[in-house]
NUPA-87442 format. One record per atom (N, C-alpha, C, O): atom name; x, y, z; residue in one letter. Coordinates in steps of 0.02 Angstrom, whole numbers. Example, Ala and Ser with C-alpha at 12.3 -4.5 7.8 and 13.67 -1.06 7.14 Angstrom:
// NUPA-87442
   name     east    north       up   resn
      N      660     -284      390      a
     CA      615     -225      390      a
      C      660     -165      390      a
      O      712     -166      423      a
      N      642     -112      354      s
     CA      684      -53      357      s
      C      645        2      394      s
      O      670       57      402      s
This chain:
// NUPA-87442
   name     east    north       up   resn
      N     3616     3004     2904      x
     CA     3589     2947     2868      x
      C     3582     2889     2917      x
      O     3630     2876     2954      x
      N     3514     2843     2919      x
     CA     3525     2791     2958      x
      C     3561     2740     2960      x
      O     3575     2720     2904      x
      N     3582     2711     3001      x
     CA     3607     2621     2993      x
      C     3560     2597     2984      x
      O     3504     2613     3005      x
      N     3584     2527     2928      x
     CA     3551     2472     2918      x
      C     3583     2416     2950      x
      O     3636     2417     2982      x
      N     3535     2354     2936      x
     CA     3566     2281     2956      x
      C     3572     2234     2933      x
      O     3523     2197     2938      x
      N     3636     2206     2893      x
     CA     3638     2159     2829      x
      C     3622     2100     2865      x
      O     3610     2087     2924      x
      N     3626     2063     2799      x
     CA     3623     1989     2792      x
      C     3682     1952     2838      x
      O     3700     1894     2825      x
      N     3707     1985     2888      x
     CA     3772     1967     2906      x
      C     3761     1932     2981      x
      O     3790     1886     3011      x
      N     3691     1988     3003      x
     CA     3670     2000     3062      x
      C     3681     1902     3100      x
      O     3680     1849     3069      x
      N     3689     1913     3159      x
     CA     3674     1837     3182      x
      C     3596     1858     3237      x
      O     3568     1816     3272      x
      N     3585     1891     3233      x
     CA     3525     1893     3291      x
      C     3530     1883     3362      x
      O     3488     1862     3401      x
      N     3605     1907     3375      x
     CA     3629     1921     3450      x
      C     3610     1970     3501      x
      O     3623     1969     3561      x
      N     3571     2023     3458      x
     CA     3537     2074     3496      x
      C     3560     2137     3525      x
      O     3523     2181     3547      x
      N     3629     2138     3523      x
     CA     3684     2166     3546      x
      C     3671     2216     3535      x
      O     3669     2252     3584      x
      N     3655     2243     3478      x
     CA     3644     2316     3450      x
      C     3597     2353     3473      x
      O     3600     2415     3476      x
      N     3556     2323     3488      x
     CA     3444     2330     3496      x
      C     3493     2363     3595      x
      O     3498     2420     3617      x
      N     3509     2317     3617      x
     CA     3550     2343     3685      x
      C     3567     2397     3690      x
      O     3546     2431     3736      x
      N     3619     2424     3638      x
     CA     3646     2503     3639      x
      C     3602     2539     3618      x
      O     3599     2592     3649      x
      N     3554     2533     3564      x
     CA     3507     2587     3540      x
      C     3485     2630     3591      x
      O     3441     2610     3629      x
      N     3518     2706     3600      x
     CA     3481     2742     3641      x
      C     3408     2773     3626      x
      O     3390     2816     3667      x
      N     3370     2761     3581      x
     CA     3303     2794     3548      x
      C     3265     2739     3541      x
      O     3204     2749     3540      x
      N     3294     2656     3532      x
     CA     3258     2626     3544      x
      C     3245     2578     3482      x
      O     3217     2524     3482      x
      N     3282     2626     3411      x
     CA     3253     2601     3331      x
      C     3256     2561     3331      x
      O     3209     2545     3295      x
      N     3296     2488     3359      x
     CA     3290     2418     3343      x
      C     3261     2385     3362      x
      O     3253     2392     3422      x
      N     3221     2318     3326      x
     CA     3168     2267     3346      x
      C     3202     2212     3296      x
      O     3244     2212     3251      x
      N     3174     2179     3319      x
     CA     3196     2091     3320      x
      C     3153     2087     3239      x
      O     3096     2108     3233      x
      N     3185     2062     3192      x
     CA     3137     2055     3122      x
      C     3135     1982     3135      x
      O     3148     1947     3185      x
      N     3110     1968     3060      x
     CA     3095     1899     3054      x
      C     3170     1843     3041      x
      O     3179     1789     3069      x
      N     3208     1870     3002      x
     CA     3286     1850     2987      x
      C     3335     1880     3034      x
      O     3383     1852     3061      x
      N     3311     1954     3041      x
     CA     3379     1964     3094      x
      C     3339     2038     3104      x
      O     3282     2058     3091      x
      N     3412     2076     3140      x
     CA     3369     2124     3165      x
      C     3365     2196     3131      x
      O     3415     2214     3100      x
      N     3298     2248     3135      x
     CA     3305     2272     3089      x
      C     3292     2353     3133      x
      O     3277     2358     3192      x
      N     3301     2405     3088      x
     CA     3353     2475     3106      x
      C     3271     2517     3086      x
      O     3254     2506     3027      x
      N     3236     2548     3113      x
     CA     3187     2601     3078      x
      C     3230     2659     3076      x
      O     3274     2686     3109      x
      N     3191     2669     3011      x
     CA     3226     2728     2984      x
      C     3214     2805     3019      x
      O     3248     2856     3026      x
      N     3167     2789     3031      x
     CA     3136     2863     3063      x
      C     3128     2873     3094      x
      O     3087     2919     3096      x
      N     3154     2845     3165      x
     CA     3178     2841     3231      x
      C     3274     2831     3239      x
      O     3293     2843     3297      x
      N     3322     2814     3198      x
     CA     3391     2825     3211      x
      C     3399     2869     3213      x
      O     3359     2911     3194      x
      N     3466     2884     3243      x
     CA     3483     2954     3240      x
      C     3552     2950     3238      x
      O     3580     2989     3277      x
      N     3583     2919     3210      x
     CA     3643     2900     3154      x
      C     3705     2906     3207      x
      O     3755     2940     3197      x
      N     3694     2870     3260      x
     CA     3752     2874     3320      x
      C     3796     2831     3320      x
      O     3853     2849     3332      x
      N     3783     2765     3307      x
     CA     3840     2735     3271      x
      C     3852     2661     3338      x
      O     3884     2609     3334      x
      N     3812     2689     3390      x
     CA     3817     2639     3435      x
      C     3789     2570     3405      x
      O     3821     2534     3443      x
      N     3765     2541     3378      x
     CA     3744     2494     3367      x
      C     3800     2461     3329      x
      O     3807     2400     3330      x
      N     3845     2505     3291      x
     CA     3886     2445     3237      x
      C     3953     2439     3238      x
      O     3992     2408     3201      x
      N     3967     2499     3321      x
     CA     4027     2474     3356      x
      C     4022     2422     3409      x
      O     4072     2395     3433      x
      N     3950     2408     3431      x
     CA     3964     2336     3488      x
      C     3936     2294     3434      x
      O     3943     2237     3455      x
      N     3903     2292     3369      x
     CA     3878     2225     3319      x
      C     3967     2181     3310      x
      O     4015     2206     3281      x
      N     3966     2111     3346      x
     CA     4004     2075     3331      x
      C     4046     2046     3268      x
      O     4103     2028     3256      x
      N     3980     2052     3233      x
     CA     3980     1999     3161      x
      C     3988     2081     3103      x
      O     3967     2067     3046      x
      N     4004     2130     3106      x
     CA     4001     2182     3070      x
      C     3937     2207     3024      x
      O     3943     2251     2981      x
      N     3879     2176     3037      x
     CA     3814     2180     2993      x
      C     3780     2242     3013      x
      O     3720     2239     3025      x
      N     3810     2293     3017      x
     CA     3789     2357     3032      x
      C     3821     2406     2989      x
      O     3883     2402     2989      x
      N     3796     2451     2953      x
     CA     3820     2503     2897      x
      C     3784     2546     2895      x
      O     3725     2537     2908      x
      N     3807     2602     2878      x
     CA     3781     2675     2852      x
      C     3737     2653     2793      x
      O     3748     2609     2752      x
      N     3682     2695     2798      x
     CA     3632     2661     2748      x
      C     3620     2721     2709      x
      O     3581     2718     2661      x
C-alpha cells in the first residue's frame, strides 16, 4: 500500500530526498506521494521530521 502526506507536512523536502523511484513532487500545500509509482519502502516517513507520512 502506498504512503501518503498529511496536513502535517512542513515542506522540508526531506522525504522527496530519500525517494528511491522518485514518487515525490513538491504540491501546492506540501508534498505529495503518487500512488503508482511508490513502492511502499517506508524511506520517506522514517527521515519525514514532522511525522506527516503514513501508510495510506
Amino acid at each position: 500500500m502506498a504512503y501518503k502526506i498529511t496536513d502535517a507536512c512542513l515542506k522540508c523536502g526531506s522525504c522527496a530526498e530519500q525517494c528511491p523511484v522518485e514518487a515525490i513532487s513538491e504540491g501546492e500545500d506540501k508534498y505529495v506521494i503518487d500512488p503508482d509509482v511508490c513502492v511502499s519502502c517506508g524511506s520517506c516517513a522514517d527521515q519525514c521530521p514532522a511525522d506527516a507520512i503514513e501508510e495510506g
